[in-house]
C-alpha positions in Angstrom: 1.1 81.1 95.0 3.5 81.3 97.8 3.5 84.2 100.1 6.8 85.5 99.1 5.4 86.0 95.5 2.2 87.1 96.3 3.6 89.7 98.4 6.2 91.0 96.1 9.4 89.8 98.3 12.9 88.8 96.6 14.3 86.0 97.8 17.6 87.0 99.6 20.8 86.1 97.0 23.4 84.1 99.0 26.7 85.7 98.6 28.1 83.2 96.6 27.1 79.6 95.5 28.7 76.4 93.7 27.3 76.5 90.4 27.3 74.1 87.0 29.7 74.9 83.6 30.3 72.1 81.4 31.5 68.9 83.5 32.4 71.3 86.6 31.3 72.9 89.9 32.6 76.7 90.2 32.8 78.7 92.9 30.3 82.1 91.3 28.7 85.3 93.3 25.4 84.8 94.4 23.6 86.5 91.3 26.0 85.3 88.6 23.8 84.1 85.8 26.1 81.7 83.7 24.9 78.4 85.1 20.7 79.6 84.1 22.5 80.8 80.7 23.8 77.3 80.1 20.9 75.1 81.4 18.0 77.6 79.2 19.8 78.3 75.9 21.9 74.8 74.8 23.7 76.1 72.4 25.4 79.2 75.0 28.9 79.6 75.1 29.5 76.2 73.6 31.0 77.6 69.9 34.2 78.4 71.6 35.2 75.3 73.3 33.9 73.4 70.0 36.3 75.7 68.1 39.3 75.7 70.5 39.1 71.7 69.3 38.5 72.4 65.6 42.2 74.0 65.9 44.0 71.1 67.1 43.7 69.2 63.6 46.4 72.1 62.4 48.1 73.1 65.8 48.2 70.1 68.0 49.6 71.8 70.7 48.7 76.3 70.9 48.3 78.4 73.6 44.7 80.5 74.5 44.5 83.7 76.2 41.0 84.3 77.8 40.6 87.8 78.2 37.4 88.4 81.0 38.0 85.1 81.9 35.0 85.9 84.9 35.0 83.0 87.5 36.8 81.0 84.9 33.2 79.3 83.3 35.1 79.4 79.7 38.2 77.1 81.0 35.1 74.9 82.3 33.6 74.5 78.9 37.1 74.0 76.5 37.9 71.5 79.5 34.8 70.0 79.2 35.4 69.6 75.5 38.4 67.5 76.0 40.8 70.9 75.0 44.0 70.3 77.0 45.8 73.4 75.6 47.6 75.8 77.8 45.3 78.3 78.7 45.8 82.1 80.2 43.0 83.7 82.2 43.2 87.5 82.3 41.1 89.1 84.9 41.1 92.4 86.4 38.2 92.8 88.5 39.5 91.6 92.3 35.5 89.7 93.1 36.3 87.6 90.3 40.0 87.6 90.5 39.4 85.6 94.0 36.8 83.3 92.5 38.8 82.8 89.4 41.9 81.9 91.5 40.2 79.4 93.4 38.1 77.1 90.6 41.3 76.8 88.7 42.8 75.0 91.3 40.5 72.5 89.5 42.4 72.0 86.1 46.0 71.9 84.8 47.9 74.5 82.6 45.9 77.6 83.6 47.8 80.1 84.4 46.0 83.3 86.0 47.2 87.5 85.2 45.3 89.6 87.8 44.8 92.6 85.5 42.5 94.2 83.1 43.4 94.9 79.6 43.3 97.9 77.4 44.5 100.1 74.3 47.9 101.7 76.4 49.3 100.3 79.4 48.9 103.3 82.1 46.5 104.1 85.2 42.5 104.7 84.4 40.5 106.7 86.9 37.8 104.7 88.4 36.8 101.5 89.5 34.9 98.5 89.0 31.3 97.6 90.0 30.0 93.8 89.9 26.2 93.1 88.6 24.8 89.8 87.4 28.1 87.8 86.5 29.8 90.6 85.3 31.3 94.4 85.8 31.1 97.6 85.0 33.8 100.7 84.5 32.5 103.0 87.7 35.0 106.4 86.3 34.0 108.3 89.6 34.6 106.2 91.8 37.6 108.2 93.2 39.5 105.3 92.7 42.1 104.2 90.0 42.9 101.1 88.2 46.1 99.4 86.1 45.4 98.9 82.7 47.9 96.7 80.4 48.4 96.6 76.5 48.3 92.6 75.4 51.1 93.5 73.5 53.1 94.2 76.5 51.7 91.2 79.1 52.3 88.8 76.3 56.1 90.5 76.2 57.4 90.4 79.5 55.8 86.9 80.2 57.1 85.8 76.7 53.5 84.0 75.9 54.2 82.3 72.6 52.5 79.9 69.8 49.2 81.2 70.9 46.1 80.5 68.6 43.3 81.8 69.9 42.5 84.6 71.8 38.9 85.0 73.4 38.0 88.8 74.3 34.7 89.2 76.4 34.8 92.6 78.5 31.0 94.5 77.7 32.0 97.3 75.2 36.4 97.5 75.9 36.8 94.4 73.4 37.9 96.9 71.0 40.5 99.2 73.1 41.8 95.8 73.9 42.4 94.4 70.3 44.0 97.5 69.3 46.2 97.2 72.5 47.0 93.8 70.8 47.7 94.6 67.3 51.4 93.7 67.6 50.9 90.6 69.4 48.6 89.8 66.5 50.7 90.8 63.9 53.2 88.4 65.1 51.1 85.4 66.1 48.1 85.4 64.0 46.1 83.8 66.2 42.0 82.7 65.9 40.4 86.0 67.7 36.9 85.3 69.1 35.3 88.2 70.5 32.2 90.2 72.0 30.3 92.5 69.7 27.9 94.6 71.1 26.6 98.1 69.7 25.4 99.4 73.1 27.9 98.6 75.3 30.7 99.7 71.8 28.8 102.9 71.7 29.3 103.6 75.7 33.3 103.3 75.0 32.8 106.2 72.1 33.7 103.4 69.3 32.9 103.1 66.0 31.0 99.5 65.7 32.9 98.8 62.1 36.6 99.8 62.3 38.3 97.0 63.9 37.3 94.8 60.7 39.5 97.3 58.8 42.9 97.4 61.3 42.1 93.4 61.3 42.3 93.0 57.7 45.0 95.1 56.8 47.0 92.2 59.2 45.6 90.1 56.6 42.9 88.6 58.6 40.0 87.7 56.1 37.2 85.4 57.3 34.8 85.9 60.0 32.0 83.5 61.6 29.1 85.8 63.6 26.7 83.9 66.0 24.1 85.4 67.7 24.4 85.8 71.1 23.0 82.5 72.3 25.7 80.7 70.1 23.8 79.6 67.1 26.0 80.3 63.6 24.2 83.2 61.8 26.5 83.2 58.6 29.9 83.7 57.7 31.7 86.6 55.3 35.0 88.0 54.0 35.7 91.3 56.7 36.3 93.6 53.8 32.6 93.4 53.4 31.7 96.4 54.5 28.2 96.7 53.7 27.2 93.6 54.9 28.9 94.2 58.4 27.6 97.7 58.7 24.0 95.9 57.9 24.6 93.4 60.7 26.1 95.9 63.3 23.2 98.3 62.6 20.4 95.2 63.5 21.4 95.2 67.2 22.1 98.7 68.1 20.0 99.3 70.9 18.8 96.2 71.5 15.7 96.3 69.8 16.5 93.1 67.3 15.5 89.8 67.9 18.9 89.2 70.1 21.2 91.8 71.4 24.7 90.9 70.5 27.4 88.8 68.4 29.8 86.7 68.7 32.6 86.8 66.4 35.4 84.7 65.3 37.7 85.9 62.6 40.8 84.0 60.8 43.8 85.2 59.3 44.7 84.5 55.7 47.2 82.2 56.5 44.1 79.8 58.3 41.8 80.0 55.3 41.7 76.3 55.1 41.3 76.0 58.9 38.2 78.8 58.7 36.8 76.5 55.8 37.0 73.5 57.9 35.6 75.0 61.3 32.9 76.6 58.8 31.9 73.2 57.2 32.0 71.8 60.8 29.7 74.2 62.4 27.4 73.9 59.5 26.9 70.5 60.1 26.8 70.7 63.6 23.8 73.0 63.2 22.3 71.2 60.2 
């Protein structure tokens, strides 16, 4: 046992490092996490790009918005796919704004909006604080923050024929899909997004309701996978029962994973959700 260990010492984090998504090197903060996620758990963060290239057999050419796009480690993986689609990277937090900023000097068609999202476009007191890979709403920090409706970014930089939308932002993925609803509405994109009880609970939300706002815009069919990115099972969203069953099994983190990942489809892409659903249960068969 080395001394270190034996002693009880941490090794000293570097303050940042070059670290391995997909096919590419990314600049990261010393304790971001995402390259041990990867290398540990081999189906992590993989259902998106795979899904990103299920879309192309009925939209050759679409638009993604990556909302929490981090240090840009999802652009790495739908790169690393073969995914050549335009791709916007929302980030608000400035540590990995500057990070973000500098690995996408690596790819074409990114484009980058320094800002965090949310359900009104106004100022929010406090500020952010970064642990392991990701960050935290600080409200008394004395500080103040810009927060923007999607509706209104995608507006005023006239984003259009986008198809998927990817929300990952620990608990505010609902306050940003309701900021959204009109951009939605219009565009109908494939929505792919975080779903956590604990970190839904600390925003005040109620774990179920966005299924509801969803499928009166006529969205219909939703793919969960657990957190580590392994299909679970796949349902209409006006089952009610069902996902108050599922978002009752993680709250508090005392199930066998912690979170979901959701994907849900609009009516109009029923025979796109059939084929990603036939394709993913193959994959995993």
């Amino acid at each position: 046992m080395k001394l270190r260990k034996l002693l009880g010492i941490k090794k000293k984090q570097p303050l940042f490092k070059q670290v391995q998504v997909g096919n590419y090197s990314l600049l990261a903060n010393g304790i971001h996490p995402v390259e041990d996620n990867l290398k540990y758990n081999k189906y992590y963060s993989r259902n998106l790009p795979r899904i990103a290239k299920y879309l192309e057999s009925k939209y050759p050419t679409y638009g993604i918005i990556d909302v929490g796009a981090n240090i840009g480690d999802t652009v790495a993986l739908i790169r690393s796919h073969g995914v050549k689609q335009h791709i916007y990277a929302v980030e608000g937090e400035p540590t990995y704004v500057g990070m973000l900023k500098q690995n996408m000097g690596l790819f074409k068609d990114v484009t980058v909006f320094e800002t965090f999202l949310g359900e009104a476009t106004h100022r929010l007191d406090g500020g952010t604080e970064v642990t392991d890979g990701t960050a935290r709403l600080n409200k008394n920090s004395g500080t103040q923050i810009q927060v923007t409706k999607l509706d209104d970014l995608a507006t005023e930089n006239n984003l259009q024929n986008i198809k998927l939308l990817k929300i990952d932002t620990d608990g505010f993925d609902f306050k940003i899909l309701r900021g959204s609803l009109g951009f939605i509405k219009e565009q109908k994109p494939v929505i792919f997004f975080e779903y956590d009880a604990v970190y839904l609970e600390e925003q005040g939300e109620n774990g179920t309701d966005i299924f509801a706002s969803l499928h009166n815009l006529g969205y219909n069919t939703a793919l969960f996978y657990d957190n580590y990115g392994k299909l679970l099972l796949s349902l209409t969203i006006d089952n009610t029962a069902t996902i108050t069953q599922l978002y009752n099994y993680m709250r508090k983190k005392e199930s066998a994973f912690p979170y979901y990942d959701v994907c849900v489809f609009h009516k109009n892409d029923e025979g796109l959700a059939n084929e990603v659903l036939a394709k993913e249960t193959a994959f995993f068969s």
